[in-house]
N, C-alpha and C positions, 0 to 999 in steps of 0.2 A: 504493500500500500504506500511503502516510503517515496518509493521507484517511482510511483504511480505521481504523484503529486508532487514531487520532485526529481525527476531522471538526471540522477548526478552520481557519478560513482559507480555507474554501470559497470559488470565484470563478468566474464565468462563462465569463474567456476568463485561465487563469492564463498567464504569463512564466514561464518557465523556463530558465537558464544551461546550454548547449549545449556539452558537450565534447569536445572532439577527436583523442581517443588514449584508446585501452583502459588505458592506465596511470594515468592520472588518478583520485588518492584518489576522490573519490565515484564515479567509475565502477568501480572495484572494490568498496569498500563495497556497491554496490546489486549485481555481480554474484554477489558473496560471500550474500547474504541471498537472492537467490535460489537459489543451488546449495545453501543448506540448508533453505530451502522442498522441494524437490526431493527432498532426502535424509531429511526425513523423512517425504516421502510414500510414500519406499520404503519407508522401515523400518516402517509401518505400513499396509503392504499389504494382511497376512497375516491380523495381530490387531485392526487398527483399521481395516478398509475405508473408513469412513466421512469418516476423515480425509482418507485420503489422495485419496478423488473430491471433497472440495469444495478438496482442490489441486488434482489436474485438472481441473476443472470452474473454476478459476477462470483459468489459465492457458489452456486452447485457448479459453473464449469472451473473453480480451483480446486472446489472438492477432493476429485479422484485423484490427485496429483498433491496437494498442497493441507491434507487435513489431519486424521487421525491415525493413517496407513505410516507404517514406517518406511524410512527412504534413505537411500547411501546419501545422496546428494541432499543436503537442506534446501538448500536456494538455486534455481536456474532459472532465468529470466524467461528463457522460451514458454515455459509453462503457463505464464499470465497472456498469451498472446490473444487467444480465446476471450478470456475473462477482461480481457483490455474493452472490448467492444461494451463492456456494459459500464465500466465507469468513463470512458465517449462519451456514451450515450448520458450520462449523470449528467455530465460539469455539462455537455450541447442545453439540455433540460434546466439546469441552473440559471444559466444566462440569459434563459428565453422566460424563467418566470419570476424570476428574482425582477424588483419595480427600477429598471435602468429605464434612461433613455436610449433611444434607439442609437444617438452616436455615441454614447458608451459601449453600449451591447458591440457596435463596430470596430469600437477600438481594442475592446478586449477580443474578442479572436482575431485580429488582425496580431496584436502582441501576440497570443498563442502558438497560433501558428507560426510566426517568427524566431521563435523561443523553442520550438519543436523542430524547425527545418535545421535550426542553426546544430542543435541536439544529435539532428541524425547526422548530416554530415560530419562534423566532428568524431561520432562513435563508426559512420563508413570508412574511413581513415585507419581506425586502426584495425575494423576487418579485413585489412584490402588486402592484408597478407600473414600467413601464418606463423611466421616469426613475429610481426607486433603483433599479433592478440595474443600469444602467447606470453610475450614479455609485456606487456601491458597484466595480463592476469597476475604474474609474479609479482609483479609491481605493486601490485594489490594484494594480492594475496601470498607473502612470503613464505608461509608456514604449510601451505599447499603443497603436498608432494607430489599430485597428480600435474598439474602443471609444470614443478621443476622438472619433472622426469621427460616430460612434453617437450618442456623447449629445451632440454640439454639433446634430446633425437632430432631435432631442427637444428642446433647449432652442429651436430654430427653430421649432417646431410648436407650440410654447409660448406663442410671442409675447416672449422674450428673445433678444433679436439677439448681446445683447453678447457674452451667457458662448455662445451659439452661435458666434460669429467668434472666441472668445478659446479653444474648445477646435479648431477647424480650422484656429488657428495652432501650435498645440500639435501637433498631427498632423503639420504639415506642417514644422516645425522638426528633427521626428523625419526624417519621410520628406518630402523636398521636391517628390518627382515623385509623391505619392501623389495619384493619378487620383480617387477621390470625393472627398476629402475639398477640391481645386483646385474640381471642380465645386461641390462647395457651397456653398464659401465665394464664391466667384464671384457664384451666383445668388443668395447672399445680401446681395451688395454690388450687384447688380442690383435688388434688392426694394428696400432703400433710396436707390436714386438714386445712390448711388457710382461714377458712368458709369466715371470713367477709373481707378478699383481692379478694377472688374471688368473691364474690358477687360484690363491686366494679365494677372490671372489668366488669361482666356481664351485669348491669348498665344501664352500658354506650353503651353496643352495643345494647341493649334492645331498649335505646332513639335513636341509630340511625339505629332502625330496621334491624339489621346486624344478629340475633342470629340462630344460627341453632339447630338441633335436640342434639348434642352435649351438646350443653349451654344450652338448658333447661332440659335435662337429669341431668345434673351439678345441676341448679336450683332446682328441683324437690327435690334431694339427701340435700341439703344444708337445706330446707326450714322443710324436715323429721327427718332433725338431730337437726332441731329448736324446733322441738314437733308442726311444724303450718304446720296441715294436710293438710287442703284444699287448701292453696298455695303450697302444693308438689304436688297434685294430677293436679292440674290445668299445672303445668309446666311440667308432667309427660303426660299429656295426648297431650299438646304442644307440646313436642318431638318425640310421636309418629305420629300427624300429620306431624312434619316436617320430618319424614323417608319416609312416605309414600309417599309422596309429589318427596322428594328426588329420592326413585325409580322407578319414574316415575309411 
């Protein structure tokens, strides 16, 4: 609802602080604003229909995405795309019953939509490519390992190793069992010849049975640049069970 009446701070994959007890200030706060969301869709049943379905309309289609169901992801913007058309349709209904003159009523959606055009373009900018929405999201969301791990496989694909192995330590400082981001950095310590860092990594995903055809393809290579044939071929022949496995 913040987004909504204020589109600032928009983020790909936002963080959000999780609370624990119905009693907790902002969890009342936001309950509180919704039970008068609610009240005055009642009170505008009668005389204002139009109000009160772009509240309806914007709570059942958050619903199934956005309510009592649990979800990996707390916040994704996509999800309000739906539910956007009903508070539209609110603030359109506001301006037109609310007692303005009609070169108010003008000027306000003229600033609106101004304030909206200027919004998009600026957040097109940094969609236009997937290295900045990526680092745009880190930017925002530092403590996110789904997106460090994101942009350190863009700066890889890039041809920057560094800030690639420097955001998959960053990931992995967060979460140290995090499974892609061990693989990547892994195979990225394999691409430059870092036998015994990536062996490391591999390791350890090996003890918590994480590894894929990739890692042991990695292994296999690592173990034949050791001159120790029969642990290449063993990991060699590992990886291609796990492709097959893979395509079903």
């Amino acid at each position: 609802l913040r987004l909504l009446l204020l589109p600032a701070g928009q983020n790909l994959v936002h963080t959000y602080p999780l609370s624990q007890s119905l009693w907790e200030a902002p969890v009342l706060l936001s309950l509180g604003c919704h039970l008068v969301m609610a009240a005055v869709a009642l009170a505008c049943i009668r005389r204002y229909r139009l109000i009160s379905l772009a509240i309806a309309w914007f709570y059942v289609l958050i619903a199934p995405s956005s309510s009592i169901q649990p979800i990996d992801t707390i916040i994704c913007e996509y999800r309000v795309y739906l539910p956007l058309a009903g508070f539209a349709r609110l603030i359109a209904t506001l301006i037109c019953v609310v007692n303005l003159s009609q070169f108010v009523r003008r000027i306000l959606v003229i600033l609106l939509i101004a304030a909206l055009s200027v919004t998009t373009v600026l957040r097109n900018r940094i969609w236009r490519t997937e290295l900045r929405l990526w680092e745009d999201t880190v930017e925002k969301s530092p403590g996110m390992v789904k997106a460090l791990n994101n942009l350190g496989v863009i700066y890889g694909s890039e041809g920057r190793p560094l800030m690639a192995e420097e955001m998959y330590l960053r990931a992995l400082k967060i979460s140290p069992d995090h499974v892609k981001s061990l693989i990547n950095l892994g195979t990225l310590y394999a691409q430059q010849k870092r036998l015994d860092e990536a062996l490391e990594v591999y390791n350890k995903l090996l003890l918590n049975d994480e590894a894929n055809n990739q890692v042991y393809y990695n292994l296999g290579t690592i173990y034949l640049a050791r001159q120790d044939y029969p642990a290449a071929l063993g990991f060699y022949l590992r990886a291609e069970e796990a492709a097959y496995y893979d395509q079903g």
